[in-house]
C-alpha atoms as a printed R data frame, in Angstrom:
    type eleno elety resid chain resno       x       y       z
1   ATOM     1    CA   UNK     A     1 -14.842   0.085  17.054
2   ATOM     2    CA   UNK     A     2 -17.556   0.022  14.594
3   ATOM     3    CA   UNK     A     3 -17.642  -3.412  13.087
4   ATOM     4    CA   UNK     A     4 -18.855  -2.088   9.834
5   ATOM     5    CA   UNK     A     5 -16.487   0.541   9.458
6   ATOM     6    CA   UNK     A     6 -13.197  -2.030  10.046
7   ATOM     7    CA   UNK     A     7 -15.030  -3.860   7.330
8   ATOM     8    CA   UNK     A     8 -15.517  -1.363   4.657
9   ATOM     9    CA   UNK     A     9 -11.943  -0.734   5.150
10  ATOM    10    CA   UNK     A    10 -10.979  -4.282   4.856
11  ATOM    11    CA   UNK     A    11 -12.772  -4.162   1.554
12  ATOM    12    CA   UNK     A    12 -11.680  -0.825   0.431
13  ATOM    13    CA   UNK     A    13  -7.909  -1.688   1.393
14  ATOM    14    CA   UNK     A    14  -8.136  -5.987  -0.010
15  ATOM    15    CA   UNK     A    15  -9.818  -4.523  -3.551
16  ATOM    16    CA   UNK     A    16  -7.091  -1.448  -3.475
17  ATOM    17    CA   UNK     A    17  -4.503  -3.796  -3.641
18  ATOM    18    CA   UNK     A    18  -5.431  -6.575  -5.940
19  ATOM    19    CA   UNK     A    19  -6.253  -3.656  -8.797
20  ATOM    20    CA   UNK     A    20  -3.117  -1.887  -7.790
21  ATOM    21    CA   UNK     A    21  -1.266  -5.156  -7.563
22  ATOM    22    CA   UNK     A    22  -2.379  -6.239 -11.473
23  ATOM    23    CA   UNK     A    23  -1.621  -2.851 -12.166
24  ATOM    24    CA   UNK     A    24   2.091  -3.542 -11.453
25  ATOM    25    CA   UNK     A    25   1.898  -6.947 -12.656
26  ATOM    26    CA   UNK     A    26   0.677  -6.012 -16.283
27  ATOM    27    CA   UNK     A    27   1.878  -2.012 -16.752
28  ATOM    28    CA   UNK     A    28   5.420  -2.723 -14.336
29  ATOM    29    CA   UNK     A    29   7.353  -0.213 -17.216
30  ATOM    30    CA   UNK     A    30   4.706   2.508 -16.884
31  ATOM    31    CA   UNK     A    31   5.112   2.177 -12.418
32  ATOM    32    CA   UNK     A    32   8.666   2.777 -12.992
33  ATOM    33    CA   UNK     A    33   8.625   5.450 -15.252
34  ATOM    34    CA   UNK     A    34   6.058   6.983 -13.290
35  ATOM    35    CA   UNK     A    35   8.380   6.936  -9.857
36  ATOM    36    CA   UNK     A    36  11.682   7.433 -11.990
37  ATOM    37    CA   UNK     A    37   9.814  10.765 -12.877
38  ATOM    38    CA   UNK     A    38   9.165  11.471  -9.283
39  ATOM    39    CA   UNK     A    39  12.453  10.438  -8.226
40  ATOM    40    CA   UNK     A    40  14.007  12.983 -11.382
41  ATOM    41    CA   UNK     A    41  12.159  15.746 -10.278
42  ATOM    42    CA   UNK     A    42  12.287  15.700  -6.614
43  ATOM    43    CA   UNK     A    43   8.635  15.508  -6.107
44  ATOM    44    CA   UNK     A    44   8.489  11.892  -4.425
45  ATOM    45    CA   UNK     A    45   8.541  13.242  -0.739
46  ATOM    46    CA   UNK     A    46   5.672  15.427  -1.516
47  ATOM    47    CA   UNK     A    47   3.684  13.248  -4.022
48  ATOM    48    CA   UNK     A    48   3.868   9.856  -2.180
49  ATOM    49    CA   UNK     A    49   3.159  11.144   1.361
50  ATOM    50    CA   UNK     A    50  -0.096  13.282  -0.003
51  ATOM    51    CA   UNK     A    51  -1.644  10.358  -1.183
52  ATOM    52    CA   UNK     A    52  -0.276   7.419   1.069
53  ATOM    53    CA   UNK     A    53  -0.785   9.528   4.356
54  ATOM    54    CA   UNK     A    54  -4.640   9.754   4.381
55  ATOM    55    CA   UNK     A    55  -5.081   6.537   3.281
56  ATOM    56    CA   UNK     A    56  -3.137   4.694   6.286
57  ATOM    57    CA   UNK     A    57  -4.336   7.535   8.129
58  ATOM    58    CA   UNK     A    58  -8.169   6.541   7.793
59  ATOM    59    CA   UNK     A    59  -7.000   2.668   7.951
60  ATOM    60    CA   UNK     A    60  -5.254   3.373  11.588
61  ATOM    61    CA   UNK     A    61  -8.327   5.318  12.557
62  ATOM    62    CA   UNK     A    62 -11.409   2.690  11.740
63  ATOM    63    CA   UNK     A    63  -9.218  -0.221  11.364
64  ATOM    64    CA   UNK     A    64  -6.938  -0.003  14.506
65  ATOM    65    CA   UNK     A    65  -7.555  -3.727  15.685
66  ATOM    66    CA   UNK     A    66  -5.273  -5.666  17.032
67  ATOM    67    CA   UNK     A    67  -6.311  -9.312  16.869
68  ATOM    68    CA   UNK     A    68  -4.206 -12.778  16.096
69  ATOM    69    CA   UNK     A    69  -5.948 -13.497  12.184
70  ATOM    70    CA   UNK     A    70  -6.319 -11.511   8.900
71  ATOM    71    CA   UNK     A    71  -7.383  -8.113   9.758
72  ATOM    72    CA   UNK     A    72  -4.133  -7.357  11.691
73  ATOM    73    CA   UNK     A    73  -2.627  -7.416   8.651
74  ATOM    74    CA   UNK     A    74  -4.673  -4.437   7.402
75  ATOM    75    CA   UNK     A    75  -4.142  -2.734  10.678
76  ATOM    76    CA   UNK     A    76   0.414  -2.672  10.292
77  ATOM    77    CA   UNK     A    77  -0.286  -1.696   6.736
78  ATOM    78    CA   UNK     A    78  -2.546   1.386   7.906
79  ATOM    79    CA   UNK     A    79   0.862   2.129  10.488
80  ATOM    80    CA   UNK     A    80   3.465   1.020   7.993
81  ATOM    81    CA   UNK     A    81   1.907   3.693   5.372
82  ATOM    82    CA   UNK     A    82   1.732   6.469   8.041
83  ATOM    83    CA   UNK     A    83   5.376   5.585   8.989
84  ATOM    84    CA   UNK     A    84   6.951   5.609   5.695
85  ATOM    85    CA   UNK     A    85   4.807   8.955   4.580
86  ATOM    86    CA   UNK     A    86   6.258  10.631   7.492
87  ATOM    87    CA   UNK     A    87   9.740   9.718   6.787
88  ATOM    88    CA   UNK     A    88   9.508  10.486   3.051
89  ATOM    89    CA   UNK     A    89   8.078  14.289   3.924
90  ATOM    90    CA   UNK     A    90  10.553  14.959   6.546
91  ATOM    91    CA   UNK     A    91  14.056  12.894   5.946
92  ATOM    92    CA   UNK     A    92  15.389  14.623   2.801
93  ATOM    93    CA   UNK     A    93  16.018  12.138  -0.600
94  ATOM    94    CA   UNK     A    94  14.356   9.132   1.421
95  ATOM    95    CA   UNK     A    95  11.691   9.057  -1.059
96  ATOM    96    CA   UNK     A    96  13.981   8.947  -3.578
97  ATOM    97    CA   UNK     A    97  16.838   6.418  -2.451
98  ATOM    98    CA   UNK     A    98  13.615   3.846  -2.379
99  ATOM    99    CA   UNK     A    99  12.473   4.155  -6.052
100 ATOM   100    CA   UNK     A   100  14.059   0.903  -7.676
101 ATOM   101    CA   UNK     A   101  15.670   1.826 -10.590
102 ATOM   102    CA   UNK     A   102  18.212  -0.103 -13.043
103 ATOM   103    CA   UNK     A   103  17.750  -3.250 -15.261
104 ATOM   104    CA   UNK     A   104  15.853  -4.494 -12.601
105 ATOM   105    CA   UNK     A   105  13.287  -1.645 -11.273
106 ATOM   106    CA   UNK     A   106  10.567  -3.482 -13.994
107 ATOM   107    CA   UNK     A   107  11.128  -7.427 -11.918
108 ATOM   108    CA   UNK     A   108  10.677  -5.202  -9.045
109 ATOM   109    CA   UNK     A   109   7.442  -3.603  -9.704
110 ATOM   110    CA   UNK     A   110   6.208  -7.372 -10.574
111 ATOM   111    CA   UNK     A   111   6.853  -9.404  -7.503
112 ATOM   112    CA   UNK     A   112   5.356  -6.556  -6.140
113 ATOM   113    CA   UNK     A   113   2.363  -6.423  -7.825
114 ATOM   114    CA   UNK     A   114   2.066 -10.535  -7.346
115 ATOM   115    CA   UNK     A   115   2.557  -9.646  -3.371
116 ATOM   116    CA   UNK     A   116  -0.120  -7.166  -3.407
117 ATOM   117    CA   UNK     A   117  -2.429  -9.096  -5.486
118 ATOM   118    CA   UNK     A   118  -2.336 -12.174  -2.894
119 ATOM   119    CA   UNK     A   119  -2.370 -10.196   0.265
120 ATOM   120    CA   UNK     A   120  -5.627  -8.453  -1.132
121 ATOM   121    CA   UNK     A   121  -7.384 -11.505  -2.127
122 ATOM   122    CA   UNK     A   122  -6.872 -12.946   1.578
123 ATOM   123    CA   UNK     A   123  -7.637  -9.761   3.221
124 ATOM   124    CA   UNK     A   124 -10.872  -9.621   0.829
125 ATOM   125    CA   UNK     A   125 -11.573 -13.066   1.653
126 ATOM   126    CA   UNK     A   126 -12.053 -12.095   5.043
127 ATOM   127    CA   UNK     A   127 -13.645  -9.004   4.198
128 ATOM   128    CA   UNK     A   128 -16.174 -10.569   2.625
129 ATOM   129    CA   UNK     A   129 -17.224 -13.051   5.694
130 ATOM   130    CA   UNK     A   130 -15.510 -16.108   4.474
131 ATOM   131    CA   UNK     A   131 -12.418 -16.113   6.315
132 ATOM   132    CA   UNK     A   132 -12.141 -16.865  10.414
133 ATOM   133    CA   UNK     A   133 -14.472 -14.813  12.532
């Protein structure tokens, strides 16, 4: 494995998530009405899967390491977004029995966002050489 490759992913993938992450943190209404929407029009299996699936995709396929620190983390997500891609294309209304919805979808999109933010930062921190070698 190409230790420059794993790497760029590990930076691609830690700064995906913390600009994602304050995405949901500061704009949570706009993340639920944008899956609501999906959710309404029965586009979610498509939509999701087309842009999750190439992403964990490329992640399992430079970034397939297996190791006891940080950059096994990036590794499950790579599998984690291939698995739930596959089951939104191919198990009908999966996609759409995930979207949070209710009083509650906005909180959701939040602690979301604040997960995503921190997991980023310590997957860039080790991206960026300053985490265990």
């Amino acid at each position: 494995m190409s230790e420059s490759v794993a790497t760029f992913i590990e930076r691609f993938y830690g700064l995906s998530l913390v600009v994602v992450g304050l995405s949901h943190i500061f704009q949570p209404r706009l993340w639920a009405d944008f899956f609501l929407l999906l959710k309404r029009t029965g586009t979610a299996a498509v939509i999701i899967p087309m842009f999750t699936f190439p992403v964990g995709l490329l992640i399992v396929l430079g970034h397939n390491v297996w190791v006891a620190d940080v950059a096994v983390l990036v590794t499950i997500a790579g599998w984690g977004m291939m698995f739930k891609s596959v089951t939104y294309a191919l198990i009908p209304g999966h996609a759409d029995r995930m979207v949070p919805d209710g009083p509650r979808a906005n909180r959701m999109y939040v602690y979301g966002g604040i997960a995503a933010v921190v997991l980023g930062a310590v997957i860039l921190y080790q991206g960026f050489g300053f985490g265990p070698t």
